[in-house]
Z-matrix of the N, CA and C atoms (Angstrom, degrees):
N
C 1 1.431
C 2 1.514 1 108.35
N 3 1.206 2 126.34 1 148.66
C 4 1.493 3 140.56 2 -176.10
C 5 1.525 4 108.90 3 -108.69
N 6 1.643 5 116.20 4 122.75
C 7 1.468 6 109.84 5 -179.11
C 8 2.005 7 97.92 6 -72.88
N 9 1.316 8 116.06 7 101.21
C 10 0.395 9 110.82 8 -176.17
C 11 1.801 10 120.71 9 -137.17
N 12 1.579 11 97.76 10 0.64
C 13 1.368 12 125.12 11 -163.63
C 14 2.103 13 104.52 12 -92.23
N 15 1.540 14 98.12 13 121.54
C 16 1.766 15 93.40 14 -174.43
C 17 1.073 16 104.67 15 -111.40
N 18 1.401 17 118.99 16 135.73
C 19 1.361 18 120.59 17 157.31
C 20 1.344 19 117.59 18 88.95
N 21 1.699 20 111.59 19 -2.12
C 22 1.626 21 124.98 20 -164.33
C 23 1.852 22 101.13 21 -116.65
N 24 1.106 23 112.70 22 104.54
C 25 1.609 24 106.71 23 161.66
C 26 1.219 25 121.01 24 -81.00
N 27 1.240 26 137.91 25 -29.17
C 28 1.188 27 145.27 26 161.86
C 29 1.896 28 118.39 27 -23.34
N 30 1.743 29 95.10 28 -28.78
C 31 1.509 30 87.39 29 173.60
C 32 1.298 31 116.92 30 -105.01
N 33 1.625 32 117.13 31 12.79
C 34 1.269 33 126.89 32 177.61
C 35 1.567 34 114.25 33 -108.53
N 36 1.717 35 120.71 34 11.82
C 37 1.117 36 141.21 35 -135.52
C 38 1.852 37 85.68 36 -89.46
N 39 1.404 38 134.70 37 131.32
C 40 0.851 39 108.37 38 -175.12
C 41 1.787 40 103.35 39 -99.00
N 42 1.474 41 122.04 40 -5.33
C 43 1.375 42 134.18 41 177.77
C 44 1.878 43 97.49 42 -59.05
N 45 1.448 44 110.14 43 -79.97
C 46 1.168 45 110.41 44 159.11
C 47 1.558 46 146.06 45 -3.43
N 48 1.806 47 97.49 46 -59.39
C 49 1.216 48 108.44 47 -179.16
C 50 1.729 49 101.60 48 -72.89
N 51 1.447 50 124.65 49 -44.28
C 52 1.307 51 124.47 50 167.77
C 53 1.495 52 130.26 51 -42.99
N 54 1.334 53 105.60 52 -39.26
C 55 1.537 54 127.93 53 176.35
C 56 2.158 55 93.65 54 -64.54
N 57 0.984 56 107.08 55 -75.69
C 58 1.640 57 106.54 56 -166.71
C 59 1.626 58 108.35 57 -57.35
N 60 1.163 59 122.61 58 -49.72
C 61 1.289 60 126.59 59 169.86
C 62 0.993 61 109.45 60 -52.58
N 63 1.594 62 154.99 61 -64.71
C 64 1.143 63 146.52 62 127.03
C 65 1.664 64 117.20 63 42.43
N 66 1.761 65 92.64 64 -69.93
C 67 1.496 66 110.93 65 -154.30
C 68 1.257 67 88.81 66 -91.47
N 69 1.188 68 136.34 67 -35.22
C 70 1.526 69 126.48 68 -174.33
C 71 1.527 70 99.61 69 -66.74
N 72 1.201 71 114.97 70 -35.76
C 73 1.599 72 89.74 71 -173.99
C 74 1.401 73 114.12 72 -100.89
N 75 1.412 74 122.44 73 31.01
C 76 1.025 75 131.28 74 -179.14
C 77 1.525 76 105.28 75 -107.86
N 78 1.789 77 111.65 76 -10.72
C 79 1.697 78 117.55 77 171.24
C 80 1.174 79 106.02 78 -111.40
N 81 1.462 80 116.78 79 24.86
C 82 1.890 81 114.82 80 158.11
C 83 1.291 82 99.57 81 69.19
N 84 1.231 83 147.18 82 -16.77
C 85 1.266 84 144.80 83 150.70
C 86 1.092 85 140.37 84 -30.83
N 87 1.488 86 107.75 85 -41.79
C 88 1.455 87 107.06 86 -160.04
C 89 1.513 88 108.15 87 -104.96
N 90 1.304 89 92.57 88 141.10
C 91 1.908 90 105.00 89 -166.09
C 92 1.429 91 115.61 90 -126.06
N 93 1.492 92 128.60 91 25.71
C 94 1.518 93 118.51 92 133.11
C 95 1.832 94 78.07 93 132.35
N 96 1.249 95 114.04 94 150.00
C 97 1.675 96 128.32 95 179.22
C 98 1.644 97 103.21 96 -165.58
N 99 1.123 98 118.32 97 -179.99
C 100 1.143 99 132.09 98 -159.06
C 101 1.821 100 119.50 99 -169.36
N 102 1.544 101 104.03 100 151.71
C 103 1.758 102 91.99 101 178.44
C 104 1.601 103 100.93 102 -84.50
N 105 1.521 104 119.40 103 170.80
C 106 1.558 105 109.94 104 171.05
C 107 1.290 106 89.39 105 -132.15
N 108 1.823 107 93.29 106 142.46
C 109 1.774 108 114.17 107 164.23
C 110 1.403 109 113.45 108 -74.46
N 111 1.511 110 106.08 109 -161.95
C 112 1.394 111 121.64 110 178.45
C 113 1.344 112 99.96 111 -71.06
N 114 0.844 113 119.96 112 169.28
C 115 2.045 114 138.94 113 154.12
C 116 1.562 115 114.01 114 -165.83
N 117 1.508 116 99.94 115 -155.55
C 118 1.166 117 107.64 116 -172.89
C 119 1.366 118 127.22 117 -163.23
N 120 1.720 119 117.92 118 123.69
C 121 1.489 120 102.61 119 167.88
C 122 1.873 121 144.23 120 -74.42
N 123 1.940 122 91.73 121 130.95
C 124 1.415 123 109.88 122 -166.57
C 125 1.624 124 105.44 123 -93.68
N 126 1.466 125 98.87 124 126.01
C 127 1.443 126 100.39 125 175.10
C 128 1.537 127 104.36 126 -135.67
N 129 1.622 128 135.00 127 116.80
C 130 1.030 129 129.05 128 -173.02
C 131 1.927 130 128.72 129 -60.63
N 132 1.380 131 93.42 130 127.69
C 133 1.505 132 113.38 131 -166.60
C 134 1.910 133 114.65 132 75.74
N 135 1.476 134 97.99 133 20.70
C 136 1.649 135 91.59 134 169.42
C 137 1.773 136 78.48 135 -125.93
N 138 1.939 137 81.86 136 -174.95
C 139 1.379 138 112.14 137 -151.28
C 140 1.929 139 98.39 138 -102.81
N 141 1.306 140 100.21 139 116.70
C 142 1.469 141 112.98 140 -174.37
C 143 1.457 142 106.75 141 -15.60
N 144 1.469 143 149.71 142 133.92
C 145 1.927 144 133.37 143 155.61
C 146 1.716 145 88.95 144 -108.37
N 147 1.283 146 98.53 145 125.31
C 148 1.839 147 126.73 146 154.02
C 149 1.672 148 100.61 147 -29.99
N 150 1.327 149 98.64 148 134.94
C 151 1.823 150 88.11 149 153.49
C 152 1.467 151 97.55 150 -131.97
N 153 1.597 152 118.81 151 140.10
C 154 0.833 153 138.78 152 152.37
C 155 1.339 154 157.68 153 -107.05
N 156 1.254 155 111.45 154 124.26
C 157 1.697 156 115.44 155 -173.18
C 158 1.596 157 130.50 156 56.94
N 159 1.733 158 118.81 157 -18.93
C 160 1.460 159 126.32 158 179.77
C 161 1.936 160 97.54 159 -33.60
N 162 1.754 161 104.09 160 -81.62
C 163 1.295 162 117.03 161 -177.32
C 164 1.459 163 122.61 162 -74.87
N 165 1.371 164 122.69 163 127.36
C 166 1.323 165 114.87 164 -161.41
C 167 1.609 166 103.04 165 -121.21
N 168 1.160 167 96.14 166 -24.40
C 169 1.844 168 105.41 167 -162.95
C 170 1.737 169 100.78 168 -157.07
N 171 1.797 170 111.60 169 165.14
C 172 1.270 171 110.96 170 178.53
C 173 1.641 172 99.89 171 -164.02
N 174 0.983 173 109.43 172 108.77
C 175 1.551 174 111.69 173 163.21
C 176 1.483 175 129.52 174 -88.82
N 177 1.648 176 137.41 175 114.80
C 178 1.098 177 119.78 176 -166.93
C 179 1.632 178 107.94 177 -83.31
N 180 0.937 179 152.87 178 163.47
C 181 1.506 180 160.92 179 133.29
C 182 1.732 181 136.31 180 -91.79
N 183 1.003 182 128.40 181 162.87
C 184 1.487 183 112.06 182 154.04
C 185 1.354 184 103.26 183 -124.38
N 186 1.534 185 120.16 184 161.10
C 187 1.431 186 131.08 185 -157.11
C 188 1.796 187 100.66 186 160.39
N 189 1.841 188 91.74 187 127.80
C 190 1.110 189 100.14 188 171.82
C 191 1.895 190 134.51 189 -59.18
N 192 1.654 191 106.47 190 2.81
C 193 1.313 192 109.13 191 -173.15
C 194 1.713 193 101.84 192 -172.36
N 195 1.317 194 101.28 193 175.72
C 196 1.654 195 104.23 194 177.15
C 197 1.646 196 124.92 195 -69.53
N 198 1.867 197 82.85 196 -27.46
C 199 1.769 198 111.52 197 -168.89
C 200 1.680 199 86.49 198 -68.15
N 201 1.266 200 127.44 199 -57.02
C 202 1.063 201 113.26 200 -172.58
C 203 1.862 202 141.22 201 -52.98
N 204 1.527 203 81.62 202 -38.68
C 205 1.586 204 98.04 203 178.28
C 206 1.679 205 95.68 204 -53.27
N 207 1.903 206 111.18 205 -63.99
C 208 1.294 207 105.01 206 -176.56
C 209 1.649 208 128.00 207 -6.96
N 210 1.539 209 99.31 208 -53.64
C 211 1.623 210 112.48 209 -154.83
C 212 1.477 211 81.31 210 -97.17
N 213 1.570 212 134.57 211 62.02
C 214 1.691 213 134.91 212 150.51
C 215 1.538 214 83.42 213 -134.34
N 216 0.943 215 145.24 214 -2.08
C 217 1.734 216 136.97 215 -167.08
C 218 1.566 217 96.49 216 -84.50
N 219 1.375 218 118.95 217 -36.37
C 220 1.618 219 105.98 218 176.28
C 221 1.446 220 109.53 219 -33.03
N 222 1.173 221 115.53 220 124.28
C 223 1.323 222 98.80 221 156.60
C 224 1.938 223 126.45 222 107.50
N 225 1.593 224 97.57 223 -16.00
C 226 1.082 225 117.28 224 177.43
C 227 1.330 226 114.83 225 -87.08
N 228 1.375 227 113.07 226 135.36
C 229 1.508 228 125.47 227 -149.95
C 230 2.052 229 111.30 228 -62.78
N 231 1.914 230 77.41 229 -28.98
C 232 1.767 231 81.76 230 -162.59
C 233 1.610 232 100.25 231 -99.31
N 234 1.316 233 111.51 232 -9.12
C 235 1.621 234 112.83 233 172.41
C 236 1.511 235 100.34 234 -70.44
N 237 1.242 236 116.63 235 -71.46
C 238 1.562 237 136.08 236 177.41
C 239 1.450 238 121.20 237 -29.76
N 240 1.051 239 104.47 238 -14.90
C 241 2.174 240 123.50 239 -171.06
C 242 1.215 241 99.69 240 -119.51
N 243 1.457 242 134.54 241 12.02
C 244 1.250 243 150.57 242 -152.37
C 245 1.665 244 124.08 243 21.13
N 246 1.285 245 92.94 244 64.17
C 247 1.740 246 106.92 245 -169.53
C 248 1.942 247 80.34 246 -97.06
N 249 1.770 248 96.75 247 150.49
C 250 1.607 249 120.99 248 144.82
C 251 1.347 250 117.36 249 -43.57
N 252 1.680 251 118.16 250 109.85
C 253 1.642 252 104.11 251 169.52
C 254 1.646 253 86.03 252 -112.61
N 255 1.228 254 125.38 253 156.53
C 256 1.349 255 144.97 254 152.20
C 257 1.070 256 111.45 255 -108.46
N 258 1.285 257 98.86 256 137.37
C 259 2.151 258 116.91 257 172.08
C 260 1.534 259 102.78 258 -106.54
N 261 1.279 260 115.05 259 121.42
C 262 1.541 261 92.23 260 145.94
C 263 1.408 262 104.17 261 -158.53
N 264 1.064 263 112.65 262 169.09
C 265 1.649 264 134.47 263 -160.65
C 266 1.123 265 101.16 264 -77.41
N 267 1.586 266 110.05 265 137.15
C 268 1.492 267 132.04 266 169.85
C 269 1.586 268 113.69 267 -101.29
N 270 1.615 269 129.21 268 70.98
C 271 1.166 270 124.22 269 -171.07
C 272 1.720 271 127.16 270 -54.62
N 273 0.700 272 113.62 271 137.67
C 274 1.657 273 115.66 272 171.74
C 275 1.267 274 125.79 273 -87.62
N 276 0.982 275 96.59 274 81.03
C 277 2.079 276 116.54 275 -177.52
C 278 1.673 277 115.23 276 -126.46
């Protein structure tokens, strides 16, 4: 998820977030996520750059495709408040 939501608590709702999480793990799917802090990009012999706020949160899933994950966003607090969710694939290599 992208902090990317203004003026909307609804996607910071923590009832909400219980309610959808809930349901994800109620379709055997869901396999562990987390909120994310600040950090920072490391590039050797340059000077640390801040990152801020883009990534806020990340839920992992399993699902045979991207199309699929799509159809778990019902319902998600920060989709629903019209926050940025990104999908993307965790390959196994």
């Amino acid at each position: 998820m992208h902090g990317d939501l203004q003026g909307s608590e609804s996607g910071e709702s923590g009832e909400l977030w219980e309610a959808y999480l809930g349901g994800l793990r109620a379709t055997g799917r869901f396999e562990g996520g987390s909120s994310i802090g600040p950090g920072g990009l490391f590039k050797k012999g340059q000077v640390v750059v801040p990152v801020y706020g883009n990534l806020t949160g990340f839920l992992r899933v399993r699902a045979e495709s991207l199309e699929e994950v799509a159809t778990l966003l019902a319902g998600n607090p920060a989709y629903e408040a019209g926050g940025t969710v990104e999908i993307r694939e965790l390959p196994r290599d």
